[in-house]
SEMIZA-325763 format. One record per residue: residue number from 1; residue in three letters; x, y, z of N, C-alpha, C in turn. Coordinates in pm, whole numbers, padded with zeros to 5 digits. Layout:
<atoms>
<i=NUM, aa=ALA, n.X=X, n.Y=Y, n.Z=Z, ca.X=X, ca.Y=Y, ca.Z=Z, c.X=X, c.Y=Y, c.Z=Z>
...
</atoms>
This chain:
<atoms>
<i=1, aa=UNK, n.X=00083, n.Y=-00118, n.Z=00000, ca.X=00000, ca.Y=00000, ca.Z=00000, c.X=00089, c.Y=00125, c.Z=00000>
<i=2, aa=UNK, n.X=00054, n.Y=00208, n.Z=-00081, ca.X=00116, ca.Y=00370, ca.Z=-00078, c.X=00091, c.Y=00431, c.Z=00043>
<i=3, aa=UNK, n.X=00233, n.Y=00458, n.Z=00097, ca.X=00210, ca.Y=00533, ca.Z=00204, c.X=00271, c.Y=00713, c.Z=00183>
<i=4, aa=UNK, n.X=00223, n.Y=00780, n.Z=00284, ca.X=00307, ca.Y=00914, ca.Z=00244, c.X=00349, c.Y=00947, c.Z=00381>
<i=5, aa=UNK, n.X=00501, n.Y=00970, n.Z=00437, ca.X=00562, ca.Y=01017, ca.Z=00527, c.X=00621, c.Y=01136, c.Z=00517>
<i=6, aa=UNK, n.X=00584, n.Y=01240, n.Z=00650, ca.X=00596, ca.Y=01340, ca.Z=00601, c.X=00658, c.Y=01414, c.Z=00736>
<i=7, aa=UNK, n.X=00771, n.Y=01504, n.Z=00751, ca.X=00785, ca.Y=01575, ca.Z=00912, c.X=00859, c.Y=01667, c.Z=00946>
<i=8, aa=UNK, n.X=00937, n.Y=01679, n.Z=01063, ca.X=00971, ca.Y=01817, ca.Z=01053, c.X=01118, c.Y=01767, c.Z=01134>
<i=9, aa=UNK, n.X=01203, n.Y=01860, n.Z=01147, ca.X=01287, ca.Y=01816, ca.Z=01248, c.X=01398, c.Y=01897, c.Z=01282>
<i=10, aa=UNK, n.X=01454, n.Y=01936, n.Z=01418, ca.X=01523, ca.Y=02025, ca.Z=01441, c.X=01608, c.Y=02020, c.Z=01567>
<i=11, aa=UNK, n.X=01764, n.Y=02058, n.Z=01585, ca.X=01803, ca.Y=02005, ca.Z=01669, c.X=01775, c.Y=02120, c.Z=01802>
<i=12, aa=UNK, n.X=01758, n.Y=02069, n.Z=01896, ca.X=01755, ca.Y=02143, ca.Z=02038, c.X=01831, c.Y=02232, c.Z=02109>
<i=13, aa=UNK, n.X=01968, n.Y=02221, n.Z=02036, ca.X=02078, ca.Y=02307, ca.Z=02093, c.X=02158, c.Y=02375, c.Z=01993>
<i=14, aa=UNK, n.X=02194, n.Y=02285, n.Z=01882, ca.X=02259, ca.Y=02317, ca.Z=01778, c.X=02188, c.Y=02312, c.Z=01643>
<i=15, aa=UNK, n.X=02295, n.Y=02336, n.Z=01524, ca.X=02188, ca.Y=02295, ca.Z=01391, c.X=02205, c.Y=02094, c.Z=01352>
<i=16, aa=UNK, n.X=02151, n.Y=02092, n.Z=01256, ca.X=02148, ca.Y=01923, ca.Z=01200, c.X=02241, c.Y=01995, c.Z=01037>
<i=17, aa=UNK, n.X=02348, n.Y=01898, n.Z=01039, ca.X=02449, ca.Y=01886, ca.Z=00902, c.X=02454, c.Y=01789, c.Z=00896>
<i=18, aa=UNK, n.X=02520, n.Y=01736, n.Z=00754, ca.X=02545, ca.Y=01652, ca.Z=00656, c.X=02449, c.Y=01531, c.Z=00688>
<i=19, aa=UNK, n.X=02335, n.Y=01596, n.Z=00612, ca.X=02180, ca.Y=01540, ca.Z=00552, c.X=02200, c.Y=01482, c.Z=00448>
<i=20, aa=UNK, n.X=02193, n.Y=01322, n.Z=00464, ca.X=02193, ca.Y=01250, ca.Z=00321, c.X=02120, c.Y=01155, c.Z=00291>
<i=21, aa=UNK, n.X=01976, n.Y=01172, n.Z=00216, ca.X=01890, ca.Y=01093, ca.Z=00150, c.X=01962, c.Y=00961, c.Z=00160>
<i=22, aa=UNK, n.X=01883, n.Y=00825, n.Z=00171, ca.X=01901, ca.Y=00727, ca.Z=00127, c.X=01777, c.Y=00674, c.Z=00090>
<i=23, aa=UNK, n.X=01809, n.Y=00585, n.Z=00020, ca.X=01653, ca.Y=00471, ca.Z=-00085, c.X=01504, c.Y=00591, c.Z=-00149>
<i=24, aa=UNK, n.X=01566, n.Y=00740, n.Z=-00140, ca.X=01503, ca.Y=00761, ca.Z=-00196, c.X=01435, c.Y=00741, c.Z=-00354>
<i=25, aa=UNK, n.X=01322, n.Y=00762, n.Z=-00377, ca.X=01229, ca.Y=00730, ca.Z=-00486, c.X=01213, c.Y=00908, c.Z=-00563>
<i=26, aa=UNK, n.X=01180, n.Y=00889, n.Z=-00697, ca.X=01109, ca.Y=01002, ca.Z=-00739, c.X=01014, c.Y=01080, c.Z=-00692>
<i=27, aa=UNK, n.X=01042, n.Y=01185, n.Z=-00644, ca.X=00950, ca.Y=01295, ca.Z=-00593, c.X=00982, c.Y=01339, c.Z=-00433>
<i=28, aa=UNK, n.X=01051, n.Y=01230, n.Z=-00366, ca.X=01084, ca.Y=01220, ca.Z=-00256, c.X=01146, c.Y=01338, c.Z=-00220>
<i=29, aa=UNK, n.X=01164, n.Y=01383, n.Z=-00153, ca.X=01251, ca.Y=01513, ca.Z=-00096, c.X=01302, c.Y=01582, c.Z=00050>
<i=30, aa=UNK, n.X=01411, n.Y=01603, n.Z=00111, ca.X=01442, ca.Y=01648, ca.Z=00247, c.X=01520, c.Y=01752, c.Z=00160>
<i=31, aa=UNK, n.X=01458, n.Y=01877, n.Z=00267, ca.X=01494, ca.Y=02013, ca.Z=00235, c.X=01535, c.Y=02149, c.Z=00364>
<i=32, aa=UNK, n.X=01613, n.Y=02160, n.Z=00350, ca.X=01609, ca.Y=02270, ca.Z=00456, c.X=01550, c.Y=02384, c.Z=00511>
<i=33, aa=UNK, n.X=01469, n.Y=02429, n.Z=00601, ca.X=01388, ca.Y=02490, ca.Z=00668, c.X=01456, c.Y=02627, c.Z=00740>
<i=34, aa=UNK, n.X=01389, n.Y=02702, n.Z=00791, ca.X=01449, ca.Y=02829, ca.Z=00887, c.X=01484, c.Y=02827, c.Z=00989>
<i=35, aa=UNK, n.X=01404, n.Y=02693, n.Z=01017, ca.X=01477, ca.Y=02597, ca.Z=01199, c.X=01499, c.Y=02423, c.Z=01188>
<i=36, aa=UNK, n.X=01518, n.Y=02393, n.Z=01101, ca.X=01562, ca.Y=02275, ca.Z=01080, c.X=01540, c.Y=02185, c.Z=00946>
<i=37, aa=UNK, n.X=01475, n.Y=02100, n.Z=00941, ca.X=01458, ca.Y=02011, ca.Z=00808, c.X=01319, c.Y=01913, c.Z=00828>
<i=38, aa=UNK, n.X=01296, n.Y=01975, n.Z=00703, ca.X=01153, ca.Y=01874, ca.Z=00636, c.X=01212, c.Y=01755, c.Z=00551>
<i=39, aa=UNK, n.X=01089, n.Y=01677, n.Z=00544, ca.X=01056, ca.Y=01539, ca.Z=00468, c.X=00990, c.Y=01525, c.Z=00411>
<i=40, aa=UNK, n.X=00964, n.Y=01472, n.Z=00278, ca.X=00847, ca.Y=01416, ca.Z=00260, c.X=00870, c.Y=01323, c.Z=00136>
<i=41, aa=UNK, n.X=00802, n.Y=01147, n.Z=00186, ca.X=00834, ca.Y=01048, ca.Z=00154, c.X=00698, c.Y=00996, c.Z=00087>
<i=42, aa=UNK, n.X=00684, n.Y=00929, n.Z=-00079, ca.X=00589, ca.Y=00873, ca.Z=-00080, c.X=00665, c.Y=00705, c.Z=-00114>
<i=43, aa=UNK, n.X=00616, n.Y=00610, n.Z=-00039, ca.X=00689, ca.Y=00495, ca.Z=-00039, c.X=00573, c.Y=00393, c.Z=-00017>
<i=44, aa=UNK, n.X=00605, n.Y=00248, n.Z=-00073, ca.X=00550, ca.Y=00164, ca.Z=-00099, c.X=00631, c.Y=00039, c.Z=-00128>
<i=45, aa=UNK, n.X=00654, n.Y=-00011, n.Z=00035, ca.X=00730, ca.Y=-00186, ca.Z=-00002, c.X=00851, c.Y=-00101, c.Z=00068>
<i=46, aa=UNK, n.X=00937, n.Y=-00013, n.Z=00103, ca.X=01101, ca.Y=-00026, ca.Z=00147, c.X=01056, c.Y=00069, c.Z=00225>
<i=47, aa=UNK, n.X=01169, n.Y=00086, n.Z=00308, ca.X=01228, ca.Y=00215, ca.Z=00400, c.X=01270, c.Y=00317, c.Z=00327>
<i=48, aa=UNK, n.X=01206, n.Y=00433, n.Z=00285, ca.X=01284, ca.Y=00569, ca.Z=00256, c.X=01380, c.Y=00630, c.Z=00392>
<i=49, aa=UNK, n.X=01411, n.Y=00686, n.Z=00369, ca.X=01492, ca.Y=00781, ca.Z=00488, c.X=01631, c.Y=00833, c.Z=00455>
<i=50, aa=UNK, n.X=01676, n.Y=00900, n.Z=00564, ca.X=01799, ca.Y=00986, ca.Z=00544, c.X=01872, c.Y=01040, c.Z=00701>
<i=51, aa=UNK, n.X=02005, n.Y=01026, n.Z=00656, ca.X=02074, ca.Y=01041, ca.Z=00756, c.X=02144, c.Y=01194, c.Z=00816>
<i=52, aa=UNK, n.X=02177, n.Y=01188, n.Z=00889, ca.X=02224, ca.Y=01317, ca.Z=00964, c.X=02325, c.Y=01344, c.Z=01074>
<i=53, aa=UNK, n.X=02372, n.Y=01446, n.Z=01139, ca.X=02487, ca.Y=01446, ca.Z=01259, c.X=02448, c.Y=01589, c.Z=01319>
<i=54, aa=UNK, n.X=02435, n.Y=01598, n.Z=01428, ca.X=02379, ca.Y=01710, ca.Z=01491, c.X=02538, c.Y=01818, c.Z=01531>
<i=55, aa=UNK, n.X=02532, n.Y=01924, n.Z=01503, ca.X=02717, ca.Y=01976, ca.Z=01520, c.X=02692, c.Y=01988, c.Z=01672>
<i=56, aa=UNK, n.X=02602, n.Y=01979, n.Z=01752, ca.X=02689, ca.Y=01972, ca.Z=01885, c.X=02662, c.Y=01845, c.Z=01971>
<i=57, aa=UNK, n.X=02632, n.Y=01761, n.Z=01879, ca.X=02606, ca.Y=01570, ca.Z=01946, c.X=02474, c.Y=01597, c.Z=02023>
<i=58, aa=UNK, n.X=02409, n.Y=01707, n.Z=01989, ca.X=02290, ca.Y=01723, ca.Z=02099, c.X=02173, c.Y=01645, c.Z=02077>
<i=59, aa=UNK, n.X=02042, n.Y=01722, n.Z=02098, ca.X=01910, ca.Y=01615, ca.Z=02089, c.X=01811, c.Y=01675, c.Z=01946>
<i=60, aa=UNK, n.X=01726, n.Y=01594, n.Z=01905, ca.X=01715, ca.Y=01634, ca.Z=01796, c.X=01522, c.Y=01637, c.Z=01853>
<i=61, aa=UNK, n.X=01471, n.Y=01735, n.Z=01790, ca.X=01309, ca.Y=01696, ca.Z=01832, c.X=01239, c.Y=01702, c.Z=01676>
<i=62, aa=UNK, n.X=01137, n.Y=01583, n.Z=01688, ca.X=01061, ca.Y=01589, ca.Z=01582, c.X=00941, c.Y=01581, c.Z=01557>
<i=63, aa=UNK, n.X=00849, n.Y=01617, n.Z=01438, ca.X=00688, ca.Y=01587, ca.Z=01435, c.X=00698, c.Y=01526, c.Z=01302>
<i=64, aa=UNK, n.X=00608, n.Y=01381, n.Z=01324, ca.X=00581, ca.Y=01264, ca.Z=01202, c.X=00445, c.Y=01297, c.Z=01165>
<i=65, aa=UNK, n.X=00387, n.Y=01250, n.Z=01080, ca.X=00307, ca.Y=01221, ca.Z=01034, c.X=00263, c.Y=01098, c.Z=00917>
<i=66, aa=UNK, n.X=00215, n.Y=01043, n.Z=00906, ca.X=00215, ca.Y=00894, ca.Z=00847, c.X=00065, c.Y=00939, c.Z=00711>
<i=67, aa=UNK, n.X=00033, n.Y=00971, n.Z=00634, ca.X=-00072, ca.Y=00976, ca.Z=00526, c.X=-00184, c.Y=01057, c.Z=00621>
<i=68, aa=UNK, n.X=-00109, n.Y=01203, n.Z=00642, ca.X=-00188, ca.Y=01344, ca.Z=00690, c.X=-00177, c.Y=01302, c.Z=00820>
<i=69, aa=UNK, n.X=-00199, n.Y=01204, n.Z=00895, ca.X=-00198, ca.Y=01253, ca.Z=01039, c.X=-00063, c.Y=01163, c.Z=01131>
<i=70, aa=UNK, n.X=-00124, n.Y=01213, n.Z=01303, ca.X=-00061, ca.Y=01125, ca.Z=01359, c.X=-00064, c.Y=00965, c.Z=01366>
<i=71, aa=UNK, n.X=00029, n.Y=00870, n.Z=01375, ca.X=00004, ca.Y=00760, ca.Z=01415, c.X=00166, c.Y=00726, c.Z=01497>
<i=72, aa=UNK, n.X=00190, n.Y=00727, n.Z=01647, ca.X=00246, ca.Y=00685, ca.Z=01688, c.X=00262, c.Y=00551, c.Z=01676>
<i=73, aa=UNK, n.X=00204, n.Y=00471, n.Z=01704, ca.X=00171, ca.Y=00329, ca.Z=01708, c.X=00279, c.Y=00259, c.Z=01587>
<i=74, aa=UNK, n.X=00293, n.Y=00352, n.Z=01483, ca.X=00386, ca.Y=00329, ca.Z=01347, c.X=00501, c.Y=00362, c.Z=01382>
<i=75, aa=UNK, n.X=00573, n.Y=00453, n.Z=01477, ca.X=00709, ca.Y=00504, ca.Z=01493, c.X=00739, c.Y=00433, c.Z=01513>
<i=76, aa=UNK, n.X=00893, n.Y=00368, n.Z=01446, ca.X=01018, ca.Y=00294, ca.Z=01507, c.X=01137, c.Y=00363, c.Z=01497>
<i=77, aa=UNK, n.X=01239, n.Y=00415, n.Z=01602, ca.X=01332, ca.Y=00501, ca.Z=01640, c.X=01407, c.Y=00378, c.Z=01631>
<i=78, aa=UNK, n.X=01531, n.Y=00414, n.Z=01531, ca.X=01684, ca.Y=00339, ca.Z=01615, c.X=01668, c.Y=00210, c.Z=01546>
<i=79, aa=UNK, n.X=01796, n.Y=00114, n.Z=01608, ca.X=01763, ca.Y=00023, ca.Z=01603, c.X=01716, c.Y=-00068, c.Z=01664>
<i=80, aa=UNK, n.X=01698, n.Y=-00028, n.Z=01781, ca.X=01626, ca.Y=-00081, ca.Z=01852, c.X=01449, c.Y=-00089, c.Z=01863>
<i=81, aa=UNK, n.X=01429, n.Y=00012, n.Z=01748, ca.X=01310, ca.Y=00018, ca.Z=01692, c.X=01207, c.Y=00059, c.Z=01823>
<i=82, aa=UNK, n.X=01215, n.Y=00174, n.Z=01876, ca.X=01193, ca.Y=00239, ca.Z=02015, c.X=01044, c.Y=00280, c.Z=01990>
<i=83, aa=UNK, n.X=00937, n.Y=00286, n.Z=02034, ca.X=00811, ca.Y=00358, ca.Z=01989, c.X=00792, c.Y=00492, c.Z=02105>
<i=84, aa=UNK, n.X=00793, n.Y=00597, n.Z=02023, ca.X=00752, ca.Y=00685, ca.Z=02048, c.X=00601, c.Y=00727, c.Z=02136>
<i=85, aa=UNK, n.X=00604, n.Y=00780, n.Z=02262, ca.X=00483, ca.Y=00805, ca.Z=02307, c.X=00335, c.Y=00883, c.Z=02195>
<i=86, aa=UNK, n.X=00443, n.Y=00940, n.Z=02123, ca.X=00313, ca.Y=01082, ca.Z=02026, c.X=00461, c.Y=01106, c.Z=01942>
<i=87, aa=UNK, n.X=00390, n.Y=01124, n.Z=01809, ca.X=00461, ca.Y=01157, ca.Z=01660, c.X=00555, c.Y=01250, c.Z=01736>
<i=88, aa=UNK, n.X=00546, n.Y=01354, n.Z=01842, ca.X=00614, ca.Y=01466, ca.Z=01845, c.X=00710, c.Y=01424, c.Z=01962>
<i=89, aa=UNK, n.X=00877, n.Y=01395, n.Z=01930, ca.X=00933, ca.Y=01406, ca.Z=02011, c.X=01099, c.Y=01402, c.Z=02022>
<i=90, aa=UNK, n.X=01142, n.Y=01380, n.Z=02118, ca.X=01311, ca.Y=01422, ca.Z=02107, c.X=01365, c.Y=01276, c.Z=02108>
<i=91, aa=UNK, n.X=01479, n.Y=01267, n.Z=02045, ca.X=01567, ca.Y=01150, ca.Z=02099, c.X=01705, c.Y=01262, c.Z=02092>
<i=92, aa=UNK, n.X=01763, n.Y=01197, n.Z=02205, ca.X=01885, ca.Y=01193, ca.Z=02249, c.X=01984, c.Y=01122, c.Z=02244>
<i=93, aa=UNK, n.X=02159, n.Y=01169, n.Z=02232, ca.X=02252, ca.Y=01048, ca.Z=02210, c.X=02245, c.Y=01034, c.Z=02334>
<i=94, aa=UNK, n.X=02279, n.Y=00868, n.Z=02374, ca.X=02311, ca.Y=00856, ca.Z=02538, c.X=02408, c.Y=00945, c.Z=02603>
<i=95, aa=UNK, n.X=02390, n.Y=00948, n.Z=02727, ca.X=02454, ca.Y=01053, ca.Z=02843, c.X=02355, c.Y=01246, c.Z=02803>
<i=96, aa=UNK, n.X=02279, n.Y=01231, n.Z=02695, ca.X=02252, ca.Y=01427, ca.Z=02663, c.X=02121, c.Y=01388, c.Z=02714>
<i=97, aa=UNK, n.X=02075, n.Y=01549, n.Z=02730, ca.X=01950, ca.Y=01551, ca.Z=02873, c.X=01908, c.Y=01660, c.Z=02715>
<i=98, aa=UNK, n.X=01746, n.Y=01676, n.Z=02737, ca.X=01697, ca.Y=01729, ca.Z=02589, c.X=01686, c.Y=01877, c.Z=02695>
<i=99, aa=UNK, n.X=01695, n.Y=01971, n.Z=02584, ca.X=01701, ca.Y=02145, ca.Z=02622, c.X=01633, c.Y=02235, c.Z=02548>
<i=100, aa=UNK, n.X=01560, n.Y=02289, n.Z=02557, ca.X=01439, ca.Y=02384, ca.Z=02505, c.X=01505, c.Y=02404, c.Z=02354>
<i=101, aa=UNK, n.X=01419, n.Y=02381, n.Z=02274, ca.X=01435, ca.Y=02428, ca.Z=02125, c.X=01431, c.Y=02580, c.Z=02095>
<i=102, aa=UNK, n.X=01535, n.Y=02628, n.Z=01993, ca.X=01585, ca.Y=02770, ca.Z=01992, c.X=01496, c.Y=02834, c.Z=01920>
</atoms>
């Protein structure tokens, strides 16, 4: 089934660099924003996504959306494949404590 993933994302302390698409498809696109970086994935059968490095190792906060709305229940973080309480939220590298977004 066609899905469309779509979100926002921004780091908490510092900016997010070296953003690099992977398994993207035609039309697909991550673009840079005035406070961080958008997505938007239409995919069907694989993992789209794309990678990143925060310049001060800090925490990154985000809002998902899965075909227009929320669905937590769908988030998998990591590899440990972590579920998110609500589309909207921070992960942290271990040992960083999350800090008000700028």
């Amino acid at each position: 089934m066609l899905h469309l993933f779509r979100g926002h994302l921004r780091g908490t302390t510092g900016g997010i660099n070296q953003v690099h698409p992977s398994r993207t498809e035609y039309r697909d696109r991550v673009w840079k924003t005035k406070v961080g970086w958008a997505f938007s994935f239409k995919t069907m059968g694989h993992a789209d996504g794309f990678t990143f490095v925060t310049s001060d190792n800090g925490c990154v906060r985000f809002d998902l959306q899965l075909d227009g709305g929320p669905h937590p229940k769908k988030i998998f973080v990591g590899k440990k494949e972590v579920q998110p309480q609500s589309n909207h939220f921070i992960v942290c590298p271990k040992g960083a404590t999350p800090k008000r977004a700028r």
